[in-house]
BAZAFI-131091 format. One record per residue (C-alpha): residue in three letters; x, y, z. Coordinates in steps of 0.001 Angstrom, whole numbers. Layout:
BEGIN
+---------+---------+---------+---------+
! residuo !       X !       Y !       Z !
+---------+---------+---------+---------+
!     ALA !       X !       Y !       Z !
...
+---------+---------+---------+---------+
//
This chain:
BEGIN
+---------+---------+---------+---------+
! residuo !       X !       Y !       Z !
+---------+---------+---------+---------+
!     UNK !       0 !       0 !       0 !
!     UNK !    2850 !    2416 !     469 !
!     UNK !    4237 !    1365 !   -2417 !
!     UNK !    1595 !    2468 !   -4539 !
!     UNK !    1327 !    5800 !   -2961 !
!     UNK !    5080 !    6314 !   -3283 !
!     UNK !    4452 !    5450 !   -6949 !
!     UNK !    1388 !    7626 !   -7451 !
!     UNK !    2985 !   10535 !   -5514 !
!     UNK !    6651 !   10136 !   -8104 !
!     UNK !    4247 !   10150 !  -11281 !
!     UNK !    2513 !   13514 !  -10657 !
!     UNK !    5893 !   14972 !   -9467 !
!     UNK !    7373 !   14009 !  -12960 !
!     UNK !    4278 !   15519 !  -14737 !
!     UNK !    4755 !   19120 !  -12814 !
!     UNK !    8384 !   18559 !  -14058 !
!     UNK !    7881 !   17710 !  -17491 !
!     UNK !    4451 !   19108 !  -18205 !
!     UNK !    1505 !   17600 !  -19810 !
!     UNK !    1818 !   16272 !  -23037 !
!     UNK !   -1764 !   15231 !  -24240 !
!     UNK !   -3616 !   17720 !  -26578 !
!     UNK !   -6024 !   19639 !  -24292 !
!     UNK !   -3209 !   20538 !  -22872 !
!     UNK !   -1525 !   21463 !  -25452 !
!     UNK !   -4075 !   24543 !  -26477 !
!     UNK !   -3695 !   26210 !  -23629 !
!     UNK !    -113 !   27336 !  -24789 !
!     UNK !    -871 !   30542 !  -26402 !
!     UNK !    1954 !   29320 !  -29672 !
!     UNK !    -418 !   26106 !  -29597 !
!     UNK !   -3541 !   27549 !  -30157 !
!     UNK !   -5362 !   27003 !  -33711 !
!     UNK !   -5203 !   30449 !  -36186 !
!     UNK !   -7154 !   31517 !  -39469 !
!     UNK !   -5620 !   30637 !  -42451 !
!     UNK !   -3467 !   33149 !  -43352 !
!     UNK !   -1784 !   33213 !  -47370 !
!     UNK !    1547 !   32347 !  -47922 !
!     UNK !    4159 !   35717 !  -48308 !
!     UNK !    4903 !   36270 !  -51881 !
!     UNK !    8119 !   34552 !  -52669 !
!     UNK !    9308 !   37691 !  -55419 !
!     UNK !   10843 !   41106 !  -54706 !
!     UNK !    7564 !   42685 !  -55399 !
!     UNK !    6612 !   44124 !  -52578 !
!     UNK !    2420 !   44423 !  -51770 !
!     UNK !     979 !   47718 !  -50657 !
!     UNK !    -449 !   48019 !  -46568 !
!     UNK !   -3721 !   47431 !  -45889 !
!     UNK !   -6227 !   50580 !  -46100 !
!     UNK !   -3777 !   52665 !  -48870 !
!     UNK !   -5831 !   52990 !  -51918 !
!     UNK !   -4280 !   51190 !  -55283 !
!     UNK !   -6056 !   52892 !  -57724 !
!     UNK !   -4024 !   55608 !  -59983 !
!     UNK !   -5049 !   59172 !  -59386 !
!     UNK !   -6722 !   60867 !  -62508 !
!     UNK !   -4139 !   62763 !  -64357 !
!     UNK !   -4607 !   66049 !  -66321 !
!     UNK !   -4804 !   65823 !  -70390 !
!     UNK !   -1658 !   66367 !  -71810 !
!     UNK !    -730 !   70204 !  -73397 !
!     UNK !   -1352 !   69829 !  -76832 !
!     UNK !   -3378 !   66420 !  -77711 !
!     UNK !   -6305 !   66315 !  -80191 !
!     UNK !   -7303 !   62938 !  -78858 !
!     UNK !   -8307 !   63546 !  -75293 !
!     UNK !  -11235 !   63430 !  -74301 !
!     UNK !  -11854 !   60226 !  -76635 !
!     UNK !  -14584 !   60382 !  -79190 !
!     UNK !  -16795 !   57699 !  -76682 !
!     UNK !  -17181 !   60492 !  -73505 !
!     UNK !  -17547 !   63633 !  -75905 !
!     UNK !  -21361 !   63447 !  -75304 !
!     UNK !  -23850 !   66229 !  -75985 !
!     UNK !  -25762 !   68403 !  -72758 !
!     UNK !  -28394 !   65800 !  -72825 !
!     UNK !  -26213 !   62668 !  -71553 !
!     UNK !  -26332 !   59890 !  -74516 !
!     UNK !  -24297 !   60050 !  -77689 !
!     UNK !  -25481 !   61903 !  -80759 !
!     UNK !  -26467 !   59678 !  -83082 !
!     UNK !  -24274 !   58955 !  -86515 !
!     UNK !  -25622 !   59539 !  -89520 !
!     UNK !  -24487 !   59091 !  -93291 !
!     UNK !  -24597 !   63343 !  -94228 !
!     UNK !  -22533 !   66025 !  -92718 !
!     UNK !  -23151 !   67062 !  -89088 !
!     UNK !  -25361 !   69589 !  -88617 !
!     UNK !  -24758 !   71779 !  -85459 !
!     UNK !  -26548 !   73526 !  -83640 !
!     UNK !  -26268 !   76582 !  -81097 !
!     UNK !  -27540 !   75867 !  -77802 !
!     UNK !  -30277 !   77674 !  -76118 !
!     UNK !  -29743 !   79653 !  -73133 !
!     UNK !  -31615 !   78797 !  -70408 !
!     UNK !  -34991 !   79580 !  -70198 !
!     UNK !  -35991 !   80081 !  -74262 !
!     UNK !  -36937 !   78218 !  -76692 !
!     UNK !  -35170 !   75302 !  -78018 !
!     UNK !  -32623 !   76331 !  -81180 !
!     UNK !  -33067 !   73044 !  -83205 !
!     UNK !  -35659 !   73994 !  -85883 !
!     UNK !  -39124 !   72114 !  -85816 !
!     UNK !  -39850 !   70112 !  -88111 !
!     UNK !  -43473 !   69227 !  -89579 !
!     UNK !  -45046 !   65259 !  -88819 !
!     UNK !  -44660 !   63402 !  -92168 !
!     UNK !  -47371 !   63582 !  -94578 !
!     UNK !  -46310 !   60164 !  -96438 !
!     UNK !  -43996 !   60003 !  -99199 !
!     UNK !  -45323 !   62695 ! -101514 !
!     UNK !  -46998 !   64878 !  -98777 !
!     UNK !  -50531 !   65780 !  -97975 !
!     UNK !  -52640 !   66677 ! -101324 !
!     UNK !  -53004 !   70280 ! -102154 !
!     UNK !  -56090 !   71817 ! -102066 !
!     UNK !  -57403 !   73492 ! -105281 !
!     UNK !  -57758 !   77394 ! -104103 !
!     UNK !  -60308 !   79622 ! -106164 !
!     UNK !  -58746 !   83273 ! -105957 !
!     UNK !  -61369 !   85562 ! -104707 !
!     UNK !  -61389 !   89746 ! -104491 !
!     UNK !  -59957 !   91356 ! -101425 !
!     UNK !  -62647 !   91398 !  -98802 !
!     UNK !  -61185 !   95071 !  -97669 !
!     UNK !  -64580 !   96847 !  -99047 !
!     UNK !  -67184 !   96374 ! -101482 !
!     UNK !  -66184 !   97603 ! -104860 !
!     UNK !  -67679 !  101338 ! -105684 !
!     UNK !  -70042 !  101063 ! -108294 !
!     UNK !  -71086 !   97523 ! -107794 !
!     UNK !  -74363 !   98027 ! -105008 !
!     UNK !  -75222 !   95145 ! -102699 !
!     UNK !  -72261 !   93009 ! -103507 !
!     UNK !  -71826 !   89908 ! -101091 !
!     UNK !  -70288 !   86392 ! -100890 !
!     UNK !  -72495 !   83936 ! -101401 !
!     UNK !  -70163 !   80939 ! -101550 !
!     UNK !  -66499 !   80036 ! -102784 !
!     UNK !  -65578 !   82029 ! -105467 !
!     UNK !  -69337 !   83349 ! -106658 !
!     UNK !  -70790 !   87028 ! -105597 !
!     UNK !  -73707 !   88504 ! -105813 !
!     UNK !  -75356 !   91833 ! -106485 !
!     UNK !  -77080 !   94810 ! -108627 !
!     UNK !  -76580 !   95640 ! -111804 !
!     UNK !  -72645 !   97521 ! -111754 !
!     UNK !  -72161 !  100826 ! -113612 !
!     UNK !  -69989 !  101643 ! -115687 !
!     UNK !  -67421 !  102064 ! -112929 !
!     UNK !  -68398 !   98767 ! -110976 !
!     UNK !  -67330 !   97170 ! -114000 !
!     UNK !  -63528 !   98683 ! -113813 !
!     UNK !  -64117 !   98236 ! -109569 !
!     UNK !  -64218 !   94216 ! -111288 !
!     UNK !  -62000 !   93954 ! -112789 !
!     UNK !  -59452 !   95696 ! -110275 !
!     UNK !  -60714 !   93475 ! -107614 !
!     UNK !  -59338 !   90393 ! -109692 !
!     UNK !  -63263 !   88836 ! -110798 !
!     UNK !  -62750 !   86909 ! -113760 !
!     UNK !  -66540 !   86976 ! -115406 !
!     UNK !  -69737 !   88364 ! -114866 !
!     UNK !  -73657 !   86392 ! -114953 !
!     UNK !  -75977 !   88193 ! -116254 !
!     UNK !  -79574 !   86966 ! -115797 !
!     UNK !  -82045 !   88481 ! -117983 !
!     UNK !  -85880 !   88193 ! -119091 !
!     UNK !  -86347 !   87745 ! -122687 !
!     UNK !  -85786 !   89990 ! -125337 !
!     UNK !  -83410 !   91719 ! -122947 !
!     UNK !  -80564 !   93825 ! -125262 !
!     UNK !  -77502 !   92514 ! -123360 !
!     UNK !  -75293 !   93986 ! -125880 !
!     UNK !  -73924 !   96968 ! -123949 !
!     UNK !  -73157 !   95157 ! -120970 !
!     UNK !  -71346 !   92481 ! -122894 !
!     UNK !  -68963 !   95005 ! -124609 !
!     UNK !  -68376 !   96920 ! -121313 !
!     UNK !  -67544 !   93465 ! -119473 !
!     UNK !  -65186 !   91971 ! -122512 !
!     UNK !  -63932 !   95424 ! -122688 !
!     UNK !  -62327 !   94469 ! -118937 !
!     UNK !  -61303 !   91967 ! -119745 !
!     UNK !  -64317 !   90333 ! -117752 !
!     UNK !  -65704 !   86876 ! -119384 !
!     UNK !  -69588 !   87577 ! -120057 !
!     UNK !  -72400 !   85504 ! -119326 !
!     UNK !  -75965 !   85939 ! -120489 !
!     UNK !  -78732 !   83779 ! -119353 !
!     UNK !  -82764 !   84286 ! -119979 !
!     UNK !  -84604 !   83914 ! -116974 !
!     UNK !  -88152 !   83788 ! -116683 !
!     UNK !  -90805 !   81461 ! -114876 !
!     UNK !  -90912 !   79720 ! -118519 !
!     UNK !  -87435 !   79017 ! -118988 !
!     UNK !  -86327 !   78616 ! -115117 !
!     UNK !  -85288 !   75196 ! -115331 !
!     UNK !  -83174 !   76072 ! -118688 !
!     UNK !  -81978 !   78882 ! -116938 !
!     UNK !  -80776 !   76306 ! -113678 !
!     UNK !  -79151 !   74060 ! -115874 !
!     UNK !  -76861 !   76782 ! -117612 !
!     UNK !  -76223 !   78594 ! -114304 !
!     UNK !  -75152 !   75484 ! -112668 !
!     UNK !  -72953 !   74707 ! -115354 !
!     UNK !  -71179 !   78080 ! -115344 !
!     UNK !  -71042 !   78747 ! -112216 !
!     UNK !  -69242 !   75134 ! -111663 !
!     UNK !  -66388 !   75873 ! -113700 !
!     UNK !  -63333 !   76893 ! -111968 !
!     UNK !  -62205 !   79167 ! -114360 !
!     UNK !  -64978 !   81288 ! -114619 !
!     UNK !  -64189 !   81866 ! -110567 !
!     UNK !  -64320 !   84528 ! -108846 !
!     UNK !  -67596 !   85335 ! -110843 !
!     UNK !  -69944 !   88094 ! -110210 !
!     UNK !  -73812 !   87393 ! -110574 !
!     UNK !  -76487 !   89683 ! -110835 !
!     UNK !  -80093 !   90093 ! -112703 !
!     UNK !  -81874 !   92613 ! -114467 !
!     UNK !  -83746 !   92512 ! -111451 !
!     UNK !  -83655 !   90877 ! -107817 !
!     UNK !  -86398 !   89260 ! -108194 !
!     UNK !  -85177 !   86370 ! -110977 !
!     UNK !  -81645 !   86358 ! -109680 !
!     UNK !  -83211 !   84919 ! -106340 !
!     UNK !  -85331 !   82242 ! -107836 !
!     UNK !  -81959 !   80881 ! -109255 !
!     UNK !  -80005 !   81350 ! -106092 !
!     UNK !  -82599 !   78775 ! -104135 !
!     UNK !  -82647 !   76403 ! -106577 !
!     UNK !  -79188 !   76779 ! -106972 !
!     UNK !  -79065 !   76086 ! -103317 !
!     UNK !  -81425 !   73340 ! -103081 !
!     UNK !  -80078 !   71504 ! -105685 !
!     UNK !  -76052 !   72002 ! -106046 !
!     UNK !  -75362 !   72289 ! -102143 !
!     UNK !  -78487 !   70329 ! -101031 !
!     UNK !  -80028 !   73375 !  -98462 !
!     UNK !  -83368 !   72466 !  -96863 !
!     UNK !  -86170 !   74546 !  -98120 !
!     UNK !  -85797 !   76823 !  -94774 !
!     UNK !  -81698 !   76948 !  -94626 !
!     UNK !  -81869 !   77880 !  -98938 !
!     UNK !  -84859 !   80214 !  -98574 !
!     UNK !  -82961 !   82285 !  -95371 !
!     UNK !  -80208 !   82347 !  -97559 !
!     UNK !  -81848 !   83299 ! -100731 !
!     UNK !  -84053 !   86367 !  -99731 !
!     UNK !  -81455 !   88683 !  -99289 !
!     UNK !  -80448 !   88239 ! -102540 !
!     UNK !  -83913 !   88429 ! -104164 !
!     UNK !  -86208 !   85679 ! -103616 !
!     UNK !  -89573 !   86595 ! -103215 !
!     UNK !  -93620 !   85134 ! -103539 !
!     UNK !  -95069 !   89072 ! -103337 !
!     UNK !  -96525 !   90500 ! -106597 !
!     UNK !  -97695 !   88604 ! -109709 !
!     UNK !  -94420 !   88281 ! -111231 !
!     UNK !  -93499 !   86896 ! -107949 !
!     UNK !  -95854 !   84495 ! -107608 !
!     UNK !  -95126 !   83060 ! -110797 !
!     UNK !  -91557 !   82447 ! -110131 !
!     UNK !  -92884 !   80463 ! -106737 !
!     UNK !  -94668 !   78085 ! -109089 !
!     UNK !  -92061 !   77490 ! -111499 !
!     UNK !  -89959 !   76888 ! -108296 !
!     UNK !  -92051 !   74063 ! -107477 !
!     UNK !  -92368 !   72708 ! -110281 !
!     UNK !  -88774 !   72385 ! -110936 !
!     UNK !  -87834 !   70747 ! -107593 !
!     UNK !  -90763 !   68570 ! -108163 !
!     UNK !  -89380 !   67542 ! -111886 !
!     UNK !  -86238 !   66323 ! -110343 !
+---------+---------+---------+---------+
//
């Protein structure tokens, strides 16, 4: 028994003299203990920068003299993105100061490859004043006027205002000589056309025509009297433009039509019975 204590007591005095060599042990030695993985040291001259000093080269200024800096790829207009390239010379343009309009010129949506169709125009006479000479002269529609007889000065007020013929409606056996030579005289194409309740659906027919023609625009129509010039302006109405009896008779009364008298009341009848004929 005291041998084993003498034995027991010699083994832990050789351990405080040698130390423990099993591996807990062993980690409590601070050059035992475990440690990340740290890289291996490069094995050339080249020497690594320290930790926290930036590696990337400062910008440095353009040199004196060179056409290439900045490179074509950063020169970018105001707006940010790259102008694009086209196959024709560059255009350039000045740029607008703040706060006005932009410099670049507008240009108009497409209208398709040969553009939008033109419009036939039919000159008319300045609508500054009604010509002197020529009484009661007013537009009726594109290119066609309407009024009194003209003197002898409405016809050169006519002719200055750029008409191109006159429409003379007349009641048969009228001598329209006179008036035709002072109208061709102008220069002014002349136009003679009986009209009488008898021959108002002739009369119609040739007015339409005439009237229709492009070239005989801007024409000037009047009558012998108002009275037959406005039969012909509401049938004109009613049957060229298609006007309602009310719409064709509000526009024709001002320039003639009328029911009163006999003359007047014949012309109503004939007016019926050429709307009813057609």
């Amino acid at each position: 028994m005291l041998r084993k204590m003498l034995l027991t007591a010699s083994a832990v005095l050789l351990v405080g003299a040698v130390g423990c060599r099993h591996r807990c042990c062993h980690l409590n030695d601070p050059d035992k203990r475990p440690r990340p993985y740290l890289p291996e040291a490069p094995r050339n001259s080249i020497l690594l920068p320290p930790a926290g000093v930036p590696t990337t080269p400062a910008p440095s200024s353009p040199p004196t003299g060179s056409s290439n800096f900045p490179p074509p790829a950063l020169d970018l207009p105001p707006g940010g993105s790259p102008a694009p390239k086209s196959g024709g010379p560059e255009v350039l343009y000045p740029e607008s100061p703040p706060g006005s309009s932009s410099a670049r010129p507008t240009q108009p949506p497409p209208q398709g490859i040969l553009g939008a169709p033109m419009k036939p125009q039919t000159p008319e006479p300045p609508k500054s004043a009604t010509p002197s000479g020529v009484g009661g002269a007013t537009k009726v529609k594109d290119g066609l006027f309407a009024g009194r007889k003209p003197t002898l000065d409405g016809f050169d007020a006519l002719k200055t205002a750029g008409f191109r013929s006159v429409v003379y409606l007349h009641p048969t056996g009228q001598d329209v000589s006179a008036i035709k030579d002072m109208a061709a005289s102008r220069g002014l194409t002349f136009h003679a056309i009986e009209t009488t309740p008898e021959t108002l659906s002739a009369a119609l027919t040739e007015f339409n025509r005439v009237t229709a023609d492009r070239l005989n625009r801007p024409a000037y129509v009047f009558g012998e009297d108002d009275l037959r010039a406005g039969a012909v302006w509401y049938l004109h109405l009613r049957t060229v433009d298609s006007f309602g009896d009310d719409a064709a008779r509000l526009r024709a009364k001002p320039l003639g039509l009328s029911d009163q008298g006999d003359e007047g009341r014949a012309f109503a009848l004939a007016i019926q019975s050429v709307l009813e004929s057609r």
